[in-house]
C-alpha positions as CSV (number, residue, x, y, z in Angstrom):
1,X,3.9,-9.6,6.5
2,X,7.2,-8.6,7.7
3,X,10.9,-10.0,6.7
4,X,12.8,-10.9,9.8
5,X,16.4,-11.8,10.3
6,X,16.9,-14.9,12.9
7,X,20.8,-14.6,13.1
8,X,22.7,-17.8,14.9
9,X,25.6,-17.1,16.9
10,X,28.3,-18.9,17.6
11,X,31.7,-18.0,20.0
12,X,35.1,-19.4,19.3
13,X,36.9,-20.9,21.5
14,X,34.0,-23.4,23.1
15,X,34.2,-26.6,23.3
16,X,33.3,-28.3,20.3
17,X,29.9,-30.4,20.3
18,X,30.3,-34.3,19.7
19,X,29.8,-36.2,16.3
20,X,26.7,-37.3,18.0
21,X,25.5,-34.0,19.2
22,X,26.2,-32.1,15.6
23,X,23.9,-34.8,14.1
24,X,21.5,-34.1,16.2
25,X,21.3,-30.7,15.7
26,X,21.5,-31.1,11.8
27,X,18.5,-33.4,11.8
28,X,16.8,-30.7,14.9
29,X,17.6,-27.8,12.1
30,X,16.6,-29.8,9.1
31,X,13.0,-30.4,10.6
32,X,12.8,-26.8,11.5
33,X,13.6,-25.5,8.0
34,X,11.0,-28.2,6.7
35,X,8.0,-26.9,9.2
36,X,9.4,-23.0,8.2
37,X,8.8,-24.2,4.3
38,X,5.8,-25.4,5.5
39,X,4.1,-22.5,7.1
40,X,5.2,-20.5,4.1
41,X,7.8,-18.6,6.2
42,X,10.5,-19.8,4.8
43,X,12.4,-16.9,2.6
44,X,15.6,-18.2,2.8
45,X,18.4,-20.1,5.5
46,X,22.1,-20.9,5.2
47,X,24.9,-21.5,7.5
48,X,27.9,-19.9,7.4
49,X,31.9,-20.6,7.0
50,X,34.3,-20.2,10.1
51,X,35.5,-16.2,10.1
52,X,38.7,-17.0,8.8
53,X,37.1,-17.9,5.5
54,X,36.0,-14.0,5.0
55,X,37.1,-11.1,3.1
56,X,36.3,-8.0,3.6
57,X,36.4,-5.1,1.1
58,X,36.7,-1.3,2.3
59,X,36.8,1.6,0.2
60,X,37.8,5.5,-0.1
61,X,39.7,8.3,-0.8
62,X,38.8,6.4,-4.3
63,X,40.8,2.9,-3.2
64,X,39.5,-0.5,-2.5
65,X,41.5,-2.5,0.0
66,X,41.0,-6.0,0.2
67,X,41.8,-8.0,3.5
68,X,41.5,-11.8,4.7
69,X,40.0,-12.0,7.4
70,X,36.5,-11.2,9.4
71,X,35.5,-7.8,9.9
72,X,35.3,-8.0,13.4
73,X,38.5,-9.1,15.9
74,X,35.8,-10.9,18.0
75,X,35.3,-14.3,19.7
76,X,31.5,-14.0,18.8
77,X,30.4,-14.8,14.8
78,X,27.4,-15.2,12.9
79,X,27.6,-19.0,12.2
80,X,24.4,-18.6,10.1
81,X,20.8,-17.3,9.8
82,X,17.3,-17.8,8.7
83,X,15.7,-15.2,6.5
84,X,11.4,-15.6,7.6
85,X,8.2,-13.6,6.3
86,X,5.4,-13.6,9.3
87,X,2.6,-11.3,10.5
88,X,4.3,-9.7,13.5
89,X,7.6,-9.8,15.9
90,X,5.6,-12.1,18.2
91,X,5.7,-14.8,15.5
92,X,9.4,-13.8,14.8
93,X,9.9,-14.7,18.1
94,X,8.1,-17.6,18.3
95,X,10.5,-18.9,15.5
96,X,13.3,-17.5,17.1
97,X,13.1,-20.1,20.0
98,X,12.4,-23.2,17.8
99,X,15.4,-22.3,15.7
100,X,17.7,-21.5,18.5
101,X,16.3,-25.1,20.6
102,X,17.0,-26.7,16.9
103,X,20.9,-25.5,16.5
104,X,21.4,-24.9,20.0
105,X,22.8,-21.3,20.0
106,X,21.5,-18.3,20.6
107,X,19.2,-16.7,18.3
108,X,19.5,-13.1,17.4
109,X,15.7,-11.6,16.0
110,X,15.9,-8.1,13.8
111,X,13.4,-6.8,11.4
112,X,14.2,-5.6,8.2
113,X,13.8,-2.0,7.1
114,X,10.8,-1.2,5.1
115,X,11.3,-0.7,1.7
116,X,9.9,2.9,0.2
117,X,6.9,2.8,-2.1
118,X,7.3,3.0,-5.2
């Protein structure tokens, strides 16, 4: 089995959805985490805070700087993701297209690097 990233993505400045259509989507999302739990390839999901919620923390020359703000000066985010175990990029895929029909954004797929034997 292989750990796959699905990565939701979201871009500022769109319109926003409906109370209507945002419910929809929650209760789309919800049943797509329960049939992920169900297949066992659920690892782990959560969406994210707007950008301007971030911090980011860069270092050297031996000082850490601290800064509000996303890392990126970008209309595009990651609005949140879906961590999933399964056999092959096929079934990553597969996944990929439920999750992205669910929140209705794309769906960014990328595998994780092996780890080294021990």
């Amino acid at each position: 089995m292989t750990h796959y990233l699905l990565s939701v993505h979201m871009v500022e400045g769109q319109e926003a959805p409906s109370e209507e259509s945002m419910q929809q989507a929650y209760k789309a999302v919800d049943a797509f985490n329960a049939d992920l739990q169900a297949s066992g390839a659920w690892v782990f999901a959560n969406g994210l805070l707007p950008p301007d919620t971030a911090t980011v923390v860069r270092t050297g020359s031996g000082e850490t700087v601290i800064t509000d703000g996303p890392f990126a000066e970008t209309k595009e985010h990651l609005g949140g993701f879906w961590i999933i175990d399964v056999a092959d990029l096929d079934a990553a895929l597969d996944l990929a297209a439920k999750g992205s029909v669910a929140c209705g954004a794309p769906v960014e797929v990328r595998p994780f690097q092996d780890l080294p034997e021990d």
